[in-house]
matplotlib code that plots the C-alpha trace (Angstrom):
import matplotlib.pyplot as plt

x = [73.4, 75.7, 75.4, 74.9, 71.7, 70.9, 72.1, 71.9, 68.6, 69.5, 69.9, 67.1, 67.0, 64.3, 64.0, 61.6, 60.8, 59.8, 58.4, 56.6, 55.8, 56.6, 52.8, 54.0, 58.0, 58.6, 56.0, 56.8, 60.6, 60.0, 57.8, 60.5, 63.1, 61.2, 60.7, 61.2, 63.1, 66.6, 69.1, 70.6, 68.6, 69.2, 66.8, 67.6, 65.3, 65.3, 64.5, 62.9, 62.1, 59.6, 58.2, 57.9, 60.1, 60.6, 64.6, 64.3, 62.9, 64.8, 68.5, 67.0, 66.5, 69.6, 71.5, 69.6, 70.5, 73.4, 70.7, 69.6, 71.0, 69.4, 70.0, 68.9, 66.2, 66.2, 63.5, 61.1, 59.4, 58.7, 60.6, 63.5, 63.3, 63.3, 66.2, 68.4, 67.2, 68.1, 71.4, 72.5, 71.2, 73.2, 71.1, 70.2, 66.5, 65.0, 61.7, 59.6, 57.9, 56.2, 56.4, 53.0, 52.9, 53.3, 54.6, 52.8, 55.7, 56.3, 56.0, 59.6, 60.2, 57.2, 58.0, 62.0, 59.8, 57.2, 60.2, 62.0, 58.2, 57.2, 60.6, 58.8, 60.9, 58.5, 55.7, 53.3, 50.4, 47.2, 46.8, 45.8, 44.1, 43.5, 42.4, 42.9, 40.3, 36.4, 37.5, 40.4, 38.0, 35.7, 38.2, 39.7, 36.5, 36.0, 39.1, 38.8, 35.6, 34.6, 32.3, 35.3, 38.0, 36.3, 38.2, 41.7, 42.9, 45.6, 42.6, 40.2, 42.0, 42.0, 43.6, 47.3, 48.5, 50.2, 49.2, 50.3, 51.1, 51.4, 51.6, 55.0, 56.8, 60.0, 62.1, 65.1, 68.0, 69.2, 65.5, 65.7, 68.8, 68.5, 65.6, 67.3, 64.8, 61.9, 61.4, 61.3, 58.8, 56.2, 55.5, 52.8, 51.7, 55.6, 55.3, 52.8, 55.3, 58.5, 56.2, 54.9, 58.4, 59.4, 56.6, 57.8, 61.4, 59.4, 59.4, 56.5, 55.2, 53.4, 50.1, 49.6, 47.4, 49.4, 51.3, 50.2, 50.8, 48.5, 48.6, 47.3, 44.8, 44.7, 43.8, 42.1, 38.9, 41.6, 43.7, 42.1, 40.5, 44.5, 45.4, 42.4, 42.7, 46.6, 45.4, 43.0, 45.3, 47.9, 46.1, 45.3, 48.9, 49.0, 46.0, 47.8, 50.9, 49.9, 46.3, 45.9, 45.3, 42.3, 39.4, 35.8, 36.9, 39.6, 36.1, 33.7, 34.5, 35.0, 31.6, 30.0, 31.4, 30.3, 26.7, 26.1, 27.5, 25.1, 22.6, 23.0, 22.9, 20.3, 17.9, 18.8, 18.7, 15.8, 14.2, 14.2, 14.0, 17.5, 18.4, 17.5, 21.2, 22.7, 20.2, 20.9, 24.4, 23.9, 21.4, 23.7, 26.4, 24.9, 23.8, 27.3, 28.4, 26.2, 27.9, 31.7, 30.8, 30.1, 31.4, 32.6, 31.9, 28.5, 30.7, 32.9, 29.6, 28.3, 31.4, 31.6, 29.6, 31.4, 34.8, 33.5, 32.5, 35.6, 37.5, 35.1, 35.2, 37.9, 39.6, 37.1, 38.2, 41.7, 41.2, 39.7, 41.5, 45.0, 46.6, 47.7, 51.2, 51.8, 51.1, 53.4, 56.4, 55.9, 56.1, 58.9, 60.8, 59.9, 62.3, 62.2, 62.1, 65.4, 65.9, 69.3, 71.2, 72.7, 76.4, 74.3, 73.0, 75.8, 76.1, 75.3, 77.6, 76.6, 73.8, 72.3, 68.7, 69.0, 69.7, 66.3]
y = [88.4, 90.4, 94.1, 93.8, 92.1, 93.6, 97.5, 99.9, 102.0, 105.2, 108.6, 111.5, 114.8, 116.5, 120.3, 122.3, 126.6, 128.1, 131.7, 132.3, 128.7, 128.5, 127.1, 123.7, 123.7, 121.7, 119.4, 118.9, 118.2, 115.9, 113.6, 114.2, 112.6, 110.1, 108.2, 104.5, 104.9, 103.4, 105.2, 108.4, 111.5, 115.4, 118.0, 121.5, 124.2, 127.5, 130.4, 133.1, 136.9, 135.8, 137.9, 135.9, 132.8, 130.5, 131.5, 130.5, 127.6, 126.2, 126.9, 125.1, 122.0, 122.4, 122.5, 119.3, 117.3, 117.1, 116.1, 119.8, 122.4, 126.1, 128.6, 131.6, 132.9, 136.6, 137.1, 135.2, 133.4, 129.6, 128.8, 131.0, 129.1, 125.4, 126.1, 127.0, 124.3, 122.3, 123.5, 122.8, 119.5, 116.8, 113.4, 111.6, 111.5, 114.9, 115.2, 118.4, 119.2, 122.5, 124.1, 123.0, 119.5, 115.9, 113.5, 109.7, 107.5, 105.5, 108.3, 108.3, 104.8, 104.2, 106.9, 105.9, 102.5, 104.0, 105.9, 102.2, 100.4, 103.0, 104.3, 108.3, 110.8, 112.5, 110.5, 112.2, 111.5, 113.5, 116.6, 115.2, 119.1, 118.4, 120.9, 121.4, 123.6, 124.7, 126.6, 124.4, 121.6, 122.9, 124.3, 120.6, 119.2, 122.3, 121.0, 117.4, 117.4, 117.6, 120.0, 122.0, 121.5, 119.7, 116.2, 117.0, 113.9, 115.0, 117.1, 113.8, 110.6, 108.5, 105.7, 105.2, 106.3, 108.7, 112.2, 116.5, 117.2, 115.9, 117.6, 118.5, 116.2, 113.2, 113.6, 112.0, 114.4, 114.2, 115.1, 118.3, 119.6, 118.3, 120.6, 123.5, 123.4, 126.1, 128.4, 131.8, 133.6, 131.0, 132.3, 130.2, 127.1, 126.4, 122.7, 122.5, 124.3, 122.5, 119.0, 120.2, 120.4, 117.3, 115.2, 117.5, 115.7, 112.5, 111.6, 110.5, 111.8, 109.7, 109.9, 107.2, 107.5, 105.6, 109.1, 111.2, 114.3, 115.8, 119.7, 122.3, 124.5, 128.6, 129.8, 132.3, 133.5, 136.3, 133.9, 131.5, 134.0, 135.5, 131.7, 131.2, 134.0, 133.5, 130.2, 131.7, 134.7, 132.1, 129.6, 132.3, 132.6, 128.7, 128.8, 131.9, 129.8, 126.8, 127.1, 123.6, 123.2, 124.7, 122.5, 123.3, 122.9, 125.9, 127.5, 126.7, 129.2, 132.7, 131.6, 131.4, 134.4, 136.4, 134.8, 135.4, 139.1, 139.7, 138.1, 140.5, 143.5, 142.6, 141.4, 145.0, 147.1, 145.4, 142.3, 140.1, 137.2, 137.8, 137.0, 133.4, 133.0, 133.8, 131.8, 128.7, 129.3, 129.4, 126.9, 123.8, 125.1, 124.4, 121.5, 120.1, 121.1, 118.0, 115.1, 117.1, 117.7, 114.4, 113.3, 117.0, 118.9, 121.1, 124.1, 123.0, 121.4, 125.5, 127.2, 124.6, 126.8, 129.8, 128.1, 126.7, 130.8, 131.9, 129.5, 129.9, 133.4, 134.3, 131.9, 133.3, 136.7, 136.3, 134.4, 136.9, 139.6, 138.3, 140.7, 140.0, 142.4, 138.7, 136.4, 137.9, 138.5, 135.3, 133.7, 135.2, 133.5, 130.3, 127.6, 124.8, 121.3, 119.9, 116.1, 114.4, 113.5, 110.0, 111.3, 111.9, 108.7, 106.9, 104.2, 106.0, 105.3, 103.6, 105.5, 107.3, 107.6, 105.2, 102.5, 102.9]
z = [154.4, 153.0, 152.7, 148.6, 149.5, 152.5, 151.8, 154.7, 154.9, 153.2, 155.3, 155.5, 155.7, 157.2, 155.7, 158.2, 156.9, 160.2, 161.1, 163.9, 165.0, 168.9, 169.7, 167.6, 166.9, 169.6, 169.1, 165.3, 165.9, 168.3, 166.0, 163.6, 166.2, 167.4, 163.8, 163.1, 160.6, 161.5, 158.8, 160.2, 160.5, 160.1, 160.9, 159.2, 160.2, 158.1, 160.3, 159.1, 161.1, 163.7, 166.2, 168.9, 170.6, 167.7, 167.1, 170.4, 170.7, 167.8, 169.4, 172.6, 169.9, 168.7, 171.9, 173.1, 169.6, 167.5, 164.9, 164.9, 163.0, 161.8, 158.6, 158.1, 155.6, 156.5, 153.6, 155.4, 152.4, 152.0, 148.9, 149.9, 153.6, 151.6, 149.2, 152.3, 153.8, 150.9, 150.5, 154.1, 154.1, 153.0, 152.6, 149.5, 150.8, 151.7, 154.0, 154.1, 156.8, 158.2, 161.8, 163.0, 161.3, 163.2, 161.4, 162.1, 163.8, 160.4, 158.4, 157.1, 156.9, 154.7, 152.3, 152.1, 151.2, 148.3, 147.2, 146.4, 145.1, 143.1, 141.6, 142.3, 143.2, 145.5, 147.3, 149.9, 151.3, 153.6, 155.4, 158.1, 159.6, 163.9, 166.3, 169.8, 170.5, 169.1, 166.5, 165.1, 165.5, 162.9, 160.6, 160.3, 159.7, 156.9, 155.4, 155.7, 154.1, 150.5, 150.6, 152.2, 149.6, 146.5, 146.2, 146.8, 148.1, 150.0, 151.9, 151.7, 151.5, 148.2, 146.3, 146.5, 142.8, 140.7, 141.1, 139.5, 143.7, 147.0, 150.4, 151.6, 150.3, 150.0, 147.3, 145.9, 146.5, 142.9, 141.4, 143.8, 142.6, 139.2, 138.8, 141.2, 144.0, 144.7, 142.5, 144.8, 143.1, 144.0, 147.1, 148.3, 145.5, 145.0, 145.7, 142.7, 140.6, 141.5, 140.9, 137.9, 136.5, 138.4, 135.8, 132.9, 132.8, 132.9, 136.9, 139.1, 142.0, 144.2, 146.6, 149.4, 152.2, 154.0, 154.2, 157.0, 158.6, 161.1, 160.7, 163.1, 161.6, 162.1, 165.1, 164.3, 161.4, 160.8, 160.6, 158.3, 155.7, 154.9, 154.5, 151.9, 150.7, 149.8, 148.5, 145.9, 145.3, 144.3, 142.6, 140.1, 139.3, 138.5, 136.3, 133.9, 134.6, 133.3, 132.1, 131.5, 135.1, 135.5, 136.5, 138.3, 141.2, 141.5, 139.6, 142.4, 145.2, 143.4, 141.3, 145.0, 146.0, 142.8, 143.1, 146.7, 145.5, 142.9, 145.3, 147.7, 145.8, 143.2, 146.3, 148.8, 144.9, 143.0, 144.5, 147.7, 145.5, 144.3, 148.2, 147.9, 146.5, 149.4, 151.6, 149.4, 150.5, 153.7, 154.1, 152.0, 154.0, 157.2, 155.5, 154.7, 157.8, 160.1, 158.6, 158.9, 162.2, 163.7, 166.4, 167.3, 170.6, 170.0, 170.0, 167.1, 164.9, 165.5, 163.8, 161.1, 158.5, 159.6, 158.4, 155.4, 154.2, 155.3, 153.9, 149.9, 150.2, 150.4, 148.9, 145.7, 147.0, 146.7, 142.9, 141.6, 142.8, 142.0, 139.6, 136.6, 137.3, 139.8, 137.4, 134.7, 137.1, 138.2, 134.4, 133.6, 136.3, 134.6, 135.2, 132.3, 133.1, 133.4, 131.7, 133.2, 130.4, 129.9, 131.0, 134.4, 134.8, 136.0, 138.7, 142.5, 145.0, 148.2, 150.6, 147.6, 146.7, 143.7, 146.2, 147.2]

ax = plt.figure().add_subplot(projection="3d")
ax.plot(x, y, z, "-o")
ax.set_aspect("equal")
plt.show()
């Protein structure tokens, strides 16, 4: 075959943010290296003011393969980290991936491959949360299950088909600077923000469980309640955002939280029967907590319902709390959606996305 009919798999670039990652960096770059997919490969990691040895760590990876390469992000944020990323990268295909997640071995291959079936420009697939320990055991299982994170199917698995976001993330180059990357101001929810105005200029994105990444939960309760807590702060931002987007399930936890509240308060206050809120809780989170835990060690299936109430919370904690002074700096940074005009359109050369 000729290469007309045979065309060479296109090249990838895989855009990591790090800060303070030196328990999994290693780990995570290596599954990044060792992929099946057989078109050439970068690796750009965007380092941001860790405390401990990451900066480390990652010149050792770049020493050991010319495939490596570092920026800067002195700010430290997420979005800031991915746009420098972005911009030093230099492959029509562009992979996200975070400090403490492991790609599966066909992970990159079978996205460059959705990316060509589906005609998306950005396909992803599940969060694939796996401890290594008795806490991180039951915090995976708090996120894997439903009655953990509602039916977010990058969280629970689902159907292959179109969807508003997807974990990380593979986009077509020309979609990501079409659309001028992250939006900075997003500093946590900025992939359902940069998606959001990917499907407003009339792209897909695309789920597939065949996607997988297996991420490393917090290690901490500490730990996990700032994460959730971010999460809900956040979330609140993207409902005043975009208040279409608001469904029961973003609803659920700061409802729980205010119940268990009033519970409390109404039961110490005025009556004990106001404390069977609270007990209800308790009691279908414990519940929940048998069939996520099966299979676990007996110390993991014990902290399960301790995860799950850190994890609604404070997640309702940070909802409700999210002020409103966030929500409006963060709308006037609104980007529009940007359409390609026809003048943009024209034929791609050899080794770009469109060949996909």
């Amino acid at each position: 075959m000729n290469a007309a009919t045979n065309p060479a798999p296109p090249a990838v670039s895989v855009i990591m943010p790090v800060l303070n990652e030196e328990r999994h960096l290693r780990n995570a770059v290596r599954h990044i290296l060792e992929q099946d997919h057989p078109g050439e490969l970068e690796v750009v990691i965007a380092l941001g003011p860790s405390t401990d040895r990451t900066d480390a760590i990652a010149a050792e990876l770049a020493a050991e393969d010319p495939r490596v390469r570092t920026v800067p992000n002195p700010t430290g944020r997420t979005p800031a980290a991915l746009n420098a990323a972005i911009k030093a990268s230099r492959h029509p295909v562009v992979v996200r991936v975070d400090g403490h997640g492991m790609l599966s071995p066909d992970y990159i291959a079978t996205a460059v491959r959705l990316l060509d079936e589906t005609g998306a420009a950005n396909v992803g697939g599940i969060m694939h949360a796996e401890g290594e320990n008795d806490w991180e055991h039951a915090v995976a299982a708090a996120m894997t299950a439903k009655i953990g994170v509602g039916n977010a199917a990058f969280h629970t698995g689902g159907a292959a088909a179109p969807a508003d976001t997807v974990y990380l993330g593979v986009f077509r180059r020309e979609v990501l600077e079409q659309q001028g990357g992250y939006n900075e101001e997003f500093i946590r929810a900025q992939d359902w923000e940069l998606n959001y105005r990917i499907r407003e200029a009339g792209h897909l994105i695309w789920f597939s469980p065949d996607l997988r990444v297996s991420y490393r939960p917090r290690p901490s309760v500490r730990a996990l309640a700032k994460q959730y807590k971010d999460y809900g702060r956040w979330r609140r931002v993207v409902t005043r955002y975009h208040r279409g987007s608001v469904n029961l399930r973003y609803l659920a936890a700061p409802v729980a939280l205010l119940a268990n509240a009033a519970g409390l308060v109404v039961g110490v206050a005025v009556t004990p029967w106001a404390l069977l809120v609270p007990a209800a809780y308790l009691a279908g989170i414990t519940a929940g907590s048998l069939p996520a835990g099966r299979g676990l060690p007996f110390g993991a299936r014990l902290r399960i319902p301790l995860a799950l109430a850190t994890m609604h919370m404070c997640w309702g904690y940070g909802f409700l709390t999210s002020p409103r002074s966030l929500a409006r700096r963060v709308i006037a940074s609104r980007r529009p959606a940007v359409v390609a005009e026809p003048a943009q359109q024209a034929q791609p050369s050899a080794g770009t996305t469109a060949d996909l």
